[in-house]
N, C-alpha and C positions, 0 to 999 in steps of 0.2 A: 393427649399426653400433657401431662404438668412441667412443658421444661421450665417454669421458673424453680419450682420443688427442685428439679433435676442439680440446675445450676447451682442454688443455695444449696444444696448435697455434697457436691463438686470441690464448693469454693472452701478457701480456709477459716475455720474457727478457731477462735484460741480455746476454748474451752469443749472441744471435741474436735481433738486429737486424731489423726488417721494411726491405727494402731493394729496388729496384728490379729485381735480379740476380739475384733469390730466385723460385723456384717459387712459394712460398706468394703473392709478390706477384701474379703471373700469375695465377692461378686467383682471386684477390682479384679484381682488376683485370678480369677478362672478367664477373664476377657483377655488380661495380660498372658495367662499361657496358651491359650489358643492363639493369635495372633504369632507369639514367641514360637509356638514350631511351624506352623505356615511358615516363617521365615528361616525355617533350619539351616538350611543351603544356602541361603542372601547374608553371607556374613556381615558387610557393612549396615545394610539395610539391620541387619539384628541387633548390632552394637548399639547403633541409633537409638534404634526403639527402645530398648533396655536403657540405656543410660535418660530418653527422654521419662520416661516414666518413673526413673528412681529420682531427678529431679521433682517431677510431680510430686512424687510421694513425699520430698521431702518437704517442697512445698504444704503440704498438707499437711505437717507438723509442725511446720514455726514458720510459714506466711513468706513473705518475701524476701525471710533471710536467707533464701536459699541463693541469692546473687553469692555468701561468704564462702558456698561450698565451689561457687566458680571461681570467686580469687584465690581460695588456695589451689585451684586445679591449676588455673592457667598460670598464677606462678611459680609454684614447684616442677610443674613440667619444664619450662624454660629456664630455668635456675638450675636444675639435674641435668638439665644438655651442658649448661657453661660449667659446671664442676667437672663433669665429666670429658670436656674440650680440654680446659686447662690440668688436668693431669696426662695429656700424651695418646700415643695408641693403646689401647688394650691387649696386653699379651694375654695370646689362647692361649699357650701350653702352660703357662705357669698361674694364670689365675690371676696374676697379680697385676699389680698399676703402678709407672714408674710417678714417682713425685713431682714433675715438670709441672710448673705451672701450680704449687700448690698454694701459696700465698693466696693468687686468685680465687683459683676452690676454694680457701678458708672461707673469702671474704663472701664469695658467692653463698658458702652456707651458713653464713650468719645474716645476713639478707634474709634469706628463707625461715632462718629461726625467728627473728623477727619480724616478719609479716606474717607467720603462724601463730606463735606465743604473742605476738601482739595483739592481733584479733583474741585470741583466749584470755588474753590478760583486761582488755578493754572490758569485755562482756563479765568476766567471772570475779576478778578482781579488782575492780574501778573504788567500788562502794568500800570494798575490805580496807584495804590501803589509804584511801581519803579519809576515813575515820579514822584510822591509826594516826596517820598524820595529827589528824586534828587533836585527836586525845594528845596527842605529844608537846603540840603548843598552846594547847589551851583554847583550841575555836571552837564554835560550833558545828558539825558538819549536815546539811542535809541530801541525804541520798537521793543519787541523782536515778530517774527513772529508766532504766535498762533489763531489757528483755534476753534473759539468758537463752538463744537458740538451740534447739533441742540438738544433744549429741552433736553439740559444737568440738566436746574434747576428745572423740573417738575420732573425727574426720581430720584433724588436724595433726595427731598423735601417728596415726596410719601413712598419711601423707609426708609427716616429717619422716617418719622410718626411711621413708624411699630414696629423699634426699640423703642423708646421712650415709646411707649406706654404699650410695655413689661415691660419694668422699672416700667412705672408707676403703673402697674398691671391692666390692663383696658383690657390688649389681653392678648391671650395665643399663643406661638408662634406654628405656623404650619408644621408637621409631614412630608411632604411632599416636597424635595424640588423643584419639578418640580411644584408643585403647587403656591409657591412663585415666579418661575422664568418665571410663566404664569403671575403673579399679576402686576410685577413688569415690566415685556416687553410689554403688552399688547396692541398691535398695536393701537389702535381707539385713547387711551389718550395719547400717550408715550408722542410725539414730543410737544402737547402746552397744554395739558391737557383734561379736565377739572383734578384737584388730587384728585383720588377716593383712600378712608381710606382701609384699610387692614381688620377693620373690617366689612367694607359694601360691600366688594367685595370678600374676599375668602368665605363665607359661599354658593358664586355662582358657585364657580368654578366646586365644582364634582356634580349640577346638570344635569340631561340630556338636553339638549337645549330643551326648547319648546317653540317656538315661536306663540300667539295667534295671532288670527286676528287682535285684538285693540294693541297689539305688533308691530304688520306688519304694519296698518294703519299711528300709532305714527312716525315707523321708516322711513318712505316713505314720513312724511311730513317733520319732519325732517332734512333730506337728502336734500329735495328739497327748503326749506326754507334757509339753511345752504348755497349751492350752488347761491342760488339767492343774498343773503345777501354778500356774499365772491366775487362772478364772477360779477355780474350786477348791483351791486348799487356798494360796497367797489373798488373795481379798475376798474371800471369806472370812478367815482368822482377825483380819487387819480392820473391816469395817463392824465386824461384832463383837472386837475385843479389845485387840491390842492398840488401835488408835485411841480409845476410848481413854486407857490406863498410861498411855504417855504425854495425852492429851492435860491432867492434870492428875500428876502422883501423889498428889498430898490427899486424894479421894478417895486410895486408895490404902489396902491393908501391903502391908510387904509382903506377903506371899500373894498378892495378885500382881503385885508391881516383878516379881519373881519369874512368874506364869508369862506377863507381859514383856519381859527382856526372852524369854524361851518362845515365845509367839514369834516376836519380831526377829530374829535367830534364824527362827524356821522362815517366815517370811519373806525377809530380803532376799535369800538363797532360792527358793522357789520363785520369786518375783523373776530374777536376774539370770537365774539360770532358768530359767522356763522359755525367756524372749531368745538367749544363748540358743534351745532346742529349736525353736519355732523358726529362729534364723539358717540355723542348719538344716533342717529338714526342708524349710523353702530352699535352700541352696541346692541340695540334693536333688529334688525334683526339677530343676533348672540343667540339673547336669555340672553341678560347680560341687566342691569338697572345703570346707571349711575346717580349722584346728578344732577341738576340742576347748573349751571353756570351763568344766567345772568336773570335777571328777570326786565324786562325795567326799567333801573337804571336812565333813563335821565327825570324818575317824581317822581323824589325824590325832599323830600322838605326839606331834610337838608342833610351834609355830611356822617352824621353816616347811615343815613338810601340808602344813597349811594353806602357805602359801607355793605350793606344786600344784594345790588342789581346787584353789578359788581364784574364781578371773583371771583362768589362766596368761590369756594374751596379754595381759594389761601386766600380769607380775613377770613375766618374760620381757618383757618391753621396757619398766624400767631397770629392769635389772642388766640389757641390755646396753640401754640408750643414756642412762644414771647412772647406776653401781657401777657399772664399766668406764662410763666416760670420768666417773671421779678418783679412779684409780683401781677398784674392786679391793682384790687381794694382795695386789702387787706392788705396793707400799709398805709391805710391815702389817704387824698384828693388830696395835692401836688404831692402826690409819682405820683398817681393812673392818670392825666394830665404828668407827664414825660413819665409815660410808654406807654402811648398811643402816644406820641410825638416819640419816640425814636423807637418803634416797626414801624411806617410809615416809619421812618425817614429808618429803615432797612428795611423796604419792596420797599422803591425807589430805594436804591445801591441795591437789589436784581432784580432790571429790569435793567439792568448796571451800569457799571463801566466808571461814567460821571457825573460832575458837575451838571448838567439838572436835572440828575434821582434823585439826591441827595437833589436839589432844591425842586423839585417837590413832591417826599417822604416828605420832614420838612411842607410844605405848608401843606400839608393833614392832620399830624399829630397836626399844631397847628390849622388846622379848627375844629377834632376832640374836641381837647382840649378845645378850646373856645365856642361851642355848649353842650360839658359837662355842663359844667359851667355855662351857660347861663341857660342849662335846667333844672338844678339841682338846683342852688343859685341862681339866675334871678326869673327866671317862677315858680321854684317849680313844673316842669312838673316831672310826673313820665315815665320810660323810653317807655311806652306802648300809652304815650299821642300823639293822634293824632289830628292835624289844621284841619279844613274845612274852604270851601268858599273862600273869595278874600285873607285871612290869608295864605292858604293851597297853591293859583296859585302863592302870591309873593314870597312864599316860592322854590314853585319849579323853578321859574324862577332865582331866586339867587343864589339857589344852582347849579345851567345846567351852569351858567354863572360864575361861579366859578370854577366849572370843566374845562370850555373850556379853561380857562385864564390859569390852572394850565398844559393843554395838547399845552400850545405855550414851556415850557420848557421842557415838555416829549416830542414832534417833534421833536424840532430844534437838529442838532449835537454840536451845540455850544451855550455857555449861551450870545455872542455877538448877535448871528443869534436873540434868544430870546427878547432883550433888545432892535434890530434894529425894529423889528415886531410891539413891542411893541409902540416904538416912532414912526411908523408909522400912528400907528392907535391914536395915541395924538395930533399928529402937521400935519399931514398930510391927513387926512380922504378923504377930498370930496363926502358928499355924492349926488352932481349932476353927478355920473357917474354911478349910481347904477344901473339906467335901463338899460343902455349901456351894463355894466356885465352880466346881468339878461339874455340880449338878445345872447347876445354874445357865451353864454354859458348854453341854454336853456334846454339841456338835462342834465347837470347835475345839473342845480339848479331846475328841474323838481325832478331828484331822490332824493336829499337831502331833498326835500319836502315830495317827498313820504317816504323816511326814517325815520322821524319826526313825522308825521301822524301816520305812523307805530304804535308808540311807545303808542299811546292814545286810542288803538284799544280793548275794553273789551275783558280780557282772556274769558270769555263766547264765544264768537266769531270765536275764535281763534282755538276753539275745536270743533267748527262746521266740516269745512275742513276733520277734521281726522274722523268725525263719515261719514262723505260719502266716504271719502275712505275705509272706515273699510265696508259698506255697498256693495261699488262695487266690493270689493275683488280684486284680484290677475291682473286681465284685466285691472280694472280703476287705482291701483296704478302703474304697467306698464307704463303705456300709461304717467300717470303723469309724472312720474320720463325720460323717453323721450321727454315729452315738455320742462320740464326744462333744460333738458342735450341740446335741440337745440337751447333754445333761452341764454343759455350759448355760445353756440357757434357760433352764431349771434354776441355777445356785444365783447368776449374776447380777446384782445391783443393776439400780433403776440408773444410774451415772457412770458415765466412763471410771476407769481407774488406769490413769497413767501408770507407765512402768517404773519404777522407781529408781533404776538410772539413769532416766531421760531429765533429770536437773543436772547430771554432772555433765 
């Protein structure tokens, strides 16, 4: 036996990622659930193991920064006990938390915000910020060398919930801190999510895993939906096309620079929702229930109902932990349009630290703003009012087509690269070359098609699949979860492909 091969397998690479789409994950992952129900009954002994391996694993994604996911553990544990000291006892019957002591709980939860957003802010926005400065007075800045740790802002974002919501009085904090440090490492979501709340997930933790059939069937489809979506449509598209055309737009004709913003559309959505499936179905087969993350956002037929449909946790969360804390609606009409501008506007620098994100964040926030308003003082629609018919399809066609225009400045690395893109597809189009593309590039404008399709497919349908696996049992889902793993490994480039929210 080659343990040094072993060990170098083992150890951390930056440049091979431990990642869901990974062989090495597999064979990981089947040691870990064998091991995980031998321990079914040994609850401490299982938390252990479960939490020592979601550190590995995290290890195995960004090297030794995984000591950041223990200072946020060990201090927001202890910081949620002193907020939750200094508001009093906890009345049962009423739910609520008297204000005793709340001065200290403020102070306590800004300690917390600040050694979370601090860390996130060190890593994600050090370089932004120093070069703004400099451009302000005139210095030179050069970027200092920092390693943005993978799904540094999903672990800190989750962990801050928990706090917060202690203050708020809505949780009560948890006795246990192994059970926290299960919550908060929890392999499946760490690295891109989906943010599952403190209070939809620890009341799971000290059950005994029981995994049902319709469990098993859900997490098997899944899994393999997740991997199809991620391996064979998302980098596929991305490394024969669409990297190529944002790579340098001026190479191209506007209708492929066009193609290339509708590649990337479909892309991101399959990249991010794919890791979303592959996380819940791991959860599933663990015996753990995860929210819902993405629910075909690209037939929506406005921006607000867009965001119902994309990243779900994350648009719940600021609209929670942001929209809310900045007043939401409860200021007046103008207020209640800034806050919605401004909560985007911080959830775009919350995908980086970059002119684009920033761009892109204010666009969202005044499309928000401006469909308020239309639907409120315009229409007189109330917020539950839903279009039909040819209303409903121009709706969702303007809305998809809004989205795509807003992801030429979430792609691009530069807001020139964006602006060059853009003037392409104005002064430059041709669309006599379309068939030429079309042919040229026949598989993947085959998947893109089928990705789209995808999206129009009644969830009724959808649920079929998982009642015949749930019927064939343990053999049929096998066997699934094998065709998909080969015909992954039919399509799959010779190089990893990280997921592409594991930068934010």
């Amino acid at each position: 036996m080659d343990w040094e091969s072993i060990i170098q397998q083992l150890t951390y690479h930056s440049d091979d990622p431990l990642i869901f789409s990974t062989s090495l994950f597999l064979f990981l992952f089947l040691g870990f659930t064998l091991v995980y129900f031998l321990l079914e009954k040994k609850m401490t002994a299982r938390l252990l193991f479960v939490t020592a391996f979601s550190y590995y694993f995290y290890y195995k994604s960004s090297g030794f920064y995984f000591f950041l996911l223990a200072v946020v553990t060990v201090s927001d544990y202890f910081l949620a006990k002193g907020i939750y000291a200094s508001r009093g006892e906890w009345r049962e019957e009423s739910g609520e938390a008297p204000l005793l002591g709340r001065g200290r709980g403020r102070l306590l939860l800004i300690l917390s915000l600040l050694i979370d957003l601090g860390l996130l802010g060190y890593f994600k926005y050090t370089n932004f910020f120093g070069k703004m400065i400099a451009d302000c007075i005139g210095s030179n800045f050069q970027p200092l060398d920092i390693f943005l740790p993978v799904g540094i802002s999903f672990f800190t974002f989750q962990s801050l919930s928990y706090t917060i919501d202690i203050y708020r009085g809505q949780l009560k904090p948890v006795n246990s801190f192994l059970d926290y440090a299960f919550y908060v490492s929890f392999f499946p979501q760490l690295v891109a999510g989906p943010i599952v709340r403190a209070r939809d997930f620890l009341p799971q933790i000290r059950r005994v895993p029981q995994v049902t059939g319709e469990m098993m069937a859900r997490g098997v489809w899944f899994i393999s939906v997740g991997l199809i979506k991620k391996c064979v449509i998302s980098d596929y598209i991305s490394l024969n096309f669409v990297d190529r055309v944002f790579e340098d737009p001026s190479l191209y004709s506007g209708v492929e620079n066009l193609l290339g913003i509708y590649g990337y559309t479909l892309q991101i959505y399959c990249d991010f929702s794919g890791y979303s499936d592959m996380a819940i179905g791991i959860a599933l087969l663990l015996g753990f229930t995860f929210p819902q993350n993405f629910n075909t956002p690209y037939v929506s037929a406005s921006v607000s109902e867009f965001w119902h449909r994309w990243h779900m946790s994350f648009s719940t969360w600021i609209r929670d932990y942001i929209y809310i804390s900045l007043g939401g609606n409860r200021k007046g009409k103008v207020r209640t349009y800034v806050n919605l501008f401004v909560t985007m506007l911080i959830g775009g620098l919350w995908h980086g630290a970059n002119l684009n994100f920033v761009v892109w964040g204010a666009m969202h926030g005044a499309a928000l703003a401006c469909h308020k308003f239309l639907r409120t003082e315009v229409l007189h629609h109330d917020k539950h009012y839903v279009s039909h018919g040819i209303k409903r399809f121009m709706a969702i066609l303007l809305t998809f087509h809004f989205v795509c225009f807003t992801f030429i400045f979430f792609r691009n690395v530069s807001f020139d690269k964006s602006l060059l893109m853009i003037q392409q597809m104005l002064f430059n189009m041709h669309w006599e070359l379309l068939p030429g593309v079309v042919s040229g590039y026949t598989y993947v404008m085959v998947l893109i098609l089928l990705g789209y399709v995808s999206h129009f497919i009644p969830r009724v349908w959808k649920e079929k699949p998982i009642a015949i696996l749930q019927k064939g049992g343990l053999v049929l889902e096998c066997l699934a979860l094998v065709a998909v793993i080969y015909l992954v490994i039919q399509t799959k480039s010779s190089t990893i492909q990280p997921f592409i929210y594991f930068q934010f």
